[in-house]
N, C-alpha and C positions, 0 to 999 in steps of 0.2 A: 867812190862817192866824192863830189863836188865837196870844195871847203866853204862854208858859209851857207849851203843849206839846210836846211830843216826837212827833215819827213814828221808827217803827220798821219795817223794810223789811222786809214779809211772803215768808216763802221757803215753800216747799213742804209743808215738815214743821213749819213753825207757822201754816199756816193752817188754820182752823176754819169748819164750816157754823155758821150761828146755833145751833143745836141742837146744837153740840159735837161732832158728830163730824168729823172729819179732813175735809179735801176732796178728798184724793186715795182715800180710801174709798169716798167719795160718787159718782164718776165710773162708770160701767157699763167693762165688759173691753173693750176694743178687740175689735169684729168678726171672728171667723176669715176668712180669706181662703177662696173657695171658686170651681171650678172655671166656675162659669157666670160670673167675669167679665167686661164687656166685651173688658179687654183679653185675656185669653187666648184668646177665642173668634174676636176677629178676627184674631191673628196664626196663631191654629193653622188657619181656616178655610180651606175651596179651591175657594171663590167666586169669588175675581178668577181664577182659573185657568179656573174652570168657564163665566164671561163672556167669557172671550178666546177659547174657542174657540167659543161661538157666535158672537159674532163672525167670527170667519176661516169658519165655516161659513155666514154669510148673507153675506160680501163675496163667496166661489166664487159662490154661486149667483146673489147680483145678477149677476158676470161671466160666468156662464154664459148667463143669459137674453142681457144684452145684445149677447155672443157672435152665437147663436142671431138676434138680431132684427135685425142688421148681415146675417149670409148670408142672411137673407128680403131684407132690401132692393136 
């Protein structure tokens, strides 16, 4: 640090782009929130639902076959 200057602790509403305008102007709006997010789409989804019951429908029928290939034996 230089002897004889000063800092001054930039806050929000004195900071400046080099072009003088404001920096918090300078920033784009924050994104709308919108419905295809990930996360709404995986909690509203009824996928893990829709997987468990294929599931439970190909364990019956694995146990059915091997049901079926026990009384052949």
């Amino acid at each position: 640090m230089v002897a004889g200057t000063e800092v001054t602790p930039l806050t929000i509403d004195s900071a400046e782009a080099p072009d003088g305008r404001a920096l918090g102007a300078a920033l784009p709006p924050p994104p709308e929130p919108s419905f295809t997010s990930p996360i709404t789409t995986k909690t509203s989804s009824t996928a893990p639902i829709a997987e468990y019951a294929v599931r439970i429908r190909l364990r019956r029928a694995v146990a059915r076959s091997w049901i079926k290939r026990m009384r052949r034996a």
